[in-house]
N, C-alpha and C positions, 0 to 999 in steps of 0.2 A: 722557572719552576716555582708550582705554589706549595706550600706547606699549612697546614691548620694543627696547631698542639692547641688541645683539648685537659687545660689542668683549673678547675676556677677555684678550688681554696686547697687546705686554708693559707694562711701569709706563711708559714715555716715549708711547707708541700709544695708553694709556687716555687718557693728562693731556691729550695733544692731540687727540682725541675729544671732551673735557669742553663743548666750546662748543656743540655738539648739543646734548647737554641743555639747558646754559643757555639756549639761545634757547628753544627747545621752550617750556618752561615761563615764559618770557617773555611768549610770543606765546599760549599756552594752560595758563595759569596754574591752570585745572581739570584740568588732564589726570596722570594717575597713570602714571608713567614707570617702569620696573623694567631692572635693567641686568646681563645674564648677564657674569658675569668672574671669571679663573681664584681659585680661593682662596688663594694666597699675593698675592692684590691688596685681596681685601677691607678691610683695613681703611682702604684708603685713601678707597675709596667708602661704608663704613661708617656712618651717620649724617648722609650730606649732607642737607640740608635739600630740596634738588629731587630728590632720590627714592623713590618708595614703595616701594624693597624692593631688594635684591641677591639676583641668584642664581648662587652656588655653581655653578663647573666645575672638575673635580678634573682638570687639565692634562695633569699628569705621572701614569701610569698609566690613563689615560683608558679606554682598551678593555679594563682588568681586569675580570673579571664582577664584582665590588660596585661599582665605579664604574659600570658600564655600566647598571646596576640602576638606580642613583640621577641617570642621565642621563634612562633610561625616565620616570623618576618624574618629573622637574624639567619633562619634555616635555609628559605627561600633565597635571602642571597649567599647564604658559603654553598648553596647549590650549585649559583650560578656561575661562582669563582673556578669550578674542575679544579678543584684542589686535585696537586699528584699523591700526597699522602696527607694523610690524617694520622695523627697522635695521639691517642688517646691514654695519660699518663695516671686518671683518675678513676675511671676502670670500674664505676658502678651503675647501675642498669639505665639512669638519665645520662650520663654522658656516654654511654655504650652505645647507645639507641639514637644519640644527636650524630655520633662516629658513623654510624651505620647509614644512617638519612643523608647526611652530607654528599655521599656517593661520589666519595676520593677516588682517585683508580687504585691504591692501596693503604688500605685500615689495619694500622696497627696498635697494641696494647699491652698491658699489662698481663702475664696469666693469674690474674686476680679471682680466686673463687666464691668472694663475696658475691652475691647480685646474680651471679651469671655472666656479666657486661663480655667476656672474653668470645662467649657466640657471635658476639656482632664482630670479631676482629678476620681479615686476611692472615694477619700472622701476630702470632702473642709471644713476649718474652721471658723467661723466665726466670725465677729468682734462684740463686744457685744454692742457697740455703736457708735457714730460719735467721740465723746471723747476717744477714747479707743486708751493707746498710742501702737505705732508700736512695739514695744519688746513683748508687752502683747496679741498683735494678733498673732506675730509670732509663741509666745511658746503655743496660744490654740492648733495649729498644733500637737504638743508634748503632749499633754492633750488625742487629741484625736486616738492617739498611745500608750495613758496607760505607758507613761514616765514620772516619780514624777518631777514635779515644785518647785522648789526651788531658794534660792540667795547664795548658797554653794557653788561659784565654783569660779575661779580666769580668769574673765570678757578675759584680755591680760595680759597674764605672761610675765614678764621683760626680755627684751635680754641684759645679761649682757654685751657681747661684744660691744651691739651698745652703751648702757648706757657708755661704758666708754671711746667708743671710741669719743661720744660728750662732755665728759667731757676732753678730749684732746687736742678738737677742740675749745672749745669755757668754756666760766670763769663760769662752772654752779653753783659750790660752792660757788661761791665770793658773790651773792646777792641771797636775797630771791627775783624771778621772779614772775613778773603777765604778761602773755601771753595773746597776743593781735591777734584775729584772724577778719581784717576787710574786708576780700574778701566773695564773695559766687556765684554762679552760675547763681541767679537772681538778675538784679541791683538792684531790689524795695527792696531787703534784706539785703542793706548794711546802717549799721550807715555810716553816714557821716563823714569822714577822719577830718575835722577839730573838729567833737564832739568828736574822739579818743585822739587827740593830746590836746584839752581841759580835758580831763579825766586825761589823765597824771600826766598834772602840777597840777592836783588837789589831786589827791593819790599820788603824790610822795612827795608833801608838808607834808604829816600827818606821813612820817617814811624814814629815809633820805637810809635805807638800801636795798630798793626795789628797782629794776632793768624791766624794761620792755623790752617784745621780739616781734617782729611781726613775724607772722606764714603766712605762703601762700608761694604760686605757682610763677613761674617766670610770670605768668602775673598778681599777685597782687603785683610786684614789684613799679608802681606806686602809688598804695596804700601807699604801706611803707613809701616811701619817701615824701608823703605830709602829713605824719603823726609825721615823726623823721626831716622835713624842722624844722631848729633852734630849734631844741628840745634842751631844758635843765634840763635834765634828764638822767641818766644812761639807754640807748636803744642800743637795738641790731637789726638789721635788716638783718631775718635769711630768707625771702623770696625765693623760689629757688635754696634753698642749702642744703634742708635735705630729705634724701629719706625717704619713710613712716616708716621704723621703726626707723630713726633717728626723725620723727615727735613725733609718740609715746610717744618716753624716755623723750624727751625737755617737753613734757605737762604732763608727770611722774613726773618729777624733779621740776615742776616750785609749784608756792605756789596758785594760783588762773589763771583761764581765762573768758576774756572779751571775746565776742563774737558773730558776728551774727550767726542765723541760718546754719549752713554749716556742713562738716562731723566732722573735729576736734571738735566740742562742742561733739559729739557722743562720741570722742574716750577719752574727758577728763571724760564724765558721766560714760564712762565704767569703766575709773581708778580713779571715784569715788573720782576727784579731786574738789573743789567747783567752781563753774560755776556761770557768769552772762551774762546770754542769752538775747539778745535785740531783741524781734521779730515784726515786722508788720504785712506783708500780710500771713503767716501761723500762724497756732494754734499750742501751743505750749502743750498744753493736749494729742494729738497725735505723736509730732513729735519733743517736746521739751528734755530735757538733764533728760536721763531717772531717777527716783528718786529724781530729784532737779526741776521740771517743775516749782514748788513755786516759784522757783529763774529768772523765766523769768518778763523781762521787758517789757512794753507794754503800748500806749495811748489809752486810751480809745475813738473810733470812729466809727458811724454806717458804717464806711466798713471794717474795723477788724472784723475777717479776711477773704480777700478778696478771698486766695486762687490761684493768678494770678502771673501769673511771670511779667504782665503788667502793671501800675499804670495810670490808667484812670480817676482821681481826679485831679478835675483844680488846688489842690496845687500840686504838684509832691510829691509822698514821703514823704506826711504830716504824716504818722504812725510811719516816725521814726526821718524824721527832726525834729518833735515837742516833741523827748524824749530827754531831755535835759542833759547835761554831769554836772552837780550837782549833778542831781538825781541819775543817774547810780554810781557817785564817791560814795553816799551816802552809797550807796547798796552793793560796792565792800568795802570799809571799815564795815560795820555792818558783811559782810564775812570774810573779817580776823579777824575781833575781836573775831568772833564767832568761827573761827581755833583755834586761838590762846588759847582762854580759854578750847576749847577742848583737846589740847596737855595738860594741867596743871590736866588734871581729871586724876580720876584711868582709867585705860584701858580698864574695864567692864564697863565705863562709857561713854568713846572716842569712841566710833563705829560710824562710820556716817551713817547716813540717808541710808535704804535700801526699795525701794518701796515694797511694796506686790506686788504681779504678778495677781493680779484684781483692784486694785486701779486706776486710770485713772488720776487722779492729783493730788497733796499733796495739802496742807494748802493754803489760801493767807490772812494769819493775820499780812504777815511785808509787805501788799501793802506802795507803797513811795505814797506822794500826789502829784496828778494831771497826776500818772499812774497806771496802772493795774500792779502788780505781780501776772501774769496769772498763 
């Protein structure tokens, strides 16, 4: 049996796509899976062990003629593969339309009304409500292929090489870490650099063994640095130095992450590390740190959430300027305490938090005052 999932960005939309596969190959453990994703993602999917192949989408510049060329060609052969299903988890009119060319013996999708993309599908699945978070739409897809749902599987298995190749590089052992990720792709989605660097010196006061890391891109390099300006505190500024499966292992290893909205909150929810997500203009029941959604942050304001990458509110960024770094320190200490006494249980008792695969948000009984824990 062949399989073709169809997801190419972005890096937080792949990781929570990931449990497709893994079931897939759970339940048809002969079936040879291959997975179209854009190429600054590869090497995240690079050598997974449930995959027979990745294939190369060149994103950015897409409909240049040499790319368009080597779009022809990629098409030509998943033609020639008869895939038995096609997956189409991205669901807008270029990956609708490669689902549809492909000529699987069954094309299935998302019922996405952006684009249109759901014309090209055999059968589309549906999102059971607005609240309905993104993993849990994904795997209706899998439901509706008569694939068992489950949380059985191991989200991203560990690269031992990378793991130890950053512990070569950089003192992972030496401190327990809290991983700081203050970049994201919409500006209205960032806490504010001097609320991080006030969070700091507020959790590193309460246990002198805690080390913090910022995480991002060579252009949240700015970030970092008006984050760790006169920092006195044990900080590491790993900005633009770790390729994604050295990203992985570093948010593997560390002990808690801070975080706006962005893919790493994805990829720490996957390795089911404990997460505090600050969100504003998204909702975080859809699209928050799958199985800890409880654990997001948030002011309660009639334009949460806005949904906009824009902020059109005479204060700028009042959804997240006004969540104050007390409250978040509050919230990431009440999380290690709550690690911590977890390590001291029997092991039948330490499991952490696994959402049902219909549930749409956990609890909000440890809301802080004067925010929402959405």
């Amino acid at each position: 049996m062949k399989v073709l999932i169809l997801k190419p960005s972005s890096l937080g939309d792949v990781v929570q796509a990931l449990p497709v596969l893994r079931l897939i190959k759970l339940h048809r453990p002969d079936s040879d899976v291959y997975w179209w994703v854009d190429s600054n993602l590869v090497p995240l999917l690079d050598g997974d062990p449930d995959l027979a192949g990745v294939i190369q989408f060149q994103r950015r510049g897409w409909a240049g003629r040499a790319n368009l060329l080597r779009l022809w060609q990629d098409l030509r052969w998943v033609r020639g593969q008869s895939f038995d299903w096609v997956i189409d988890l991205q669901c807008l009119a270029r990956s609708g339309a490669f689902a549809w060319l492909a000529r699987g013996r069954l094309t299935v999708g998302l019922d996405e009304p952006r684009e249109g993309a759901r014309g090209f599908y055999d059968r589309v699945a549906r999102r059971a409500s607005f609240h309905t978070h993104a993993v849990d739409w994904y795997l209706e897809v899998l439901r509706s292929l008569n694939v068992p749902v489950h949380q059985n599987f191991d989200w991203l298995p560990v690269r031992r090489q990378v793991a130890e190749g950053i512990r070569r590089k950089w003192p992972v052992d030496e401190r327990q870490w809290i991983v700081l990720q203050p970049g994201a792709r919409w500006l209205n989605k960032r806490w504010p650099t001097g609320h991080f660097r006030k969070l700091m010196e507020q959790v590193a006061a309460t246990d002198a063994n805690l080390g913090f890391a910022v995480l991002g891109g060579s252009d949240d390099r700015p970030l970092a640095q008006a984050i760790l300006a006169q920092a006195r505190v044990p900080a590491l500024d790993l900005t633009g130095q770790l390729s994604l499966p050295e990203m992985v292992e570093w948010i593997r290893s560390c002990r808690l992450m801070v975080t706006n909205d962005t893919g790493p909150m994805h990829v720490a929810a996957a390795l089911r590390k404990p997460v505090v997500a600050l969100f504003g203009p998204t909702e975080p029941a859809r699209t928050g740190p799958y199985g800890q959604q409880g654990q997001a942050l948030r002011v309660s304001l009639p334009c949460v959430p806005c949904l906009k990458s824009t902020c059109y509110r005479n204060i700028q960024m009042e959804c997240l300027e006004s969540l104050p770094p007390a409250l978040v320190a509050q919230a990431v200490c009440a999380r290690l305490s709550t690690e911590q006494l977890r390590a001291h249980l029997p092991s039948a008792l330490a499991k952490p938090f696994r959402a049902q695969p219909r549930s749409p948000v956990s609890g909000t009984s440890n809301s802080l005052p004067g925010a929402d824990s959405a």
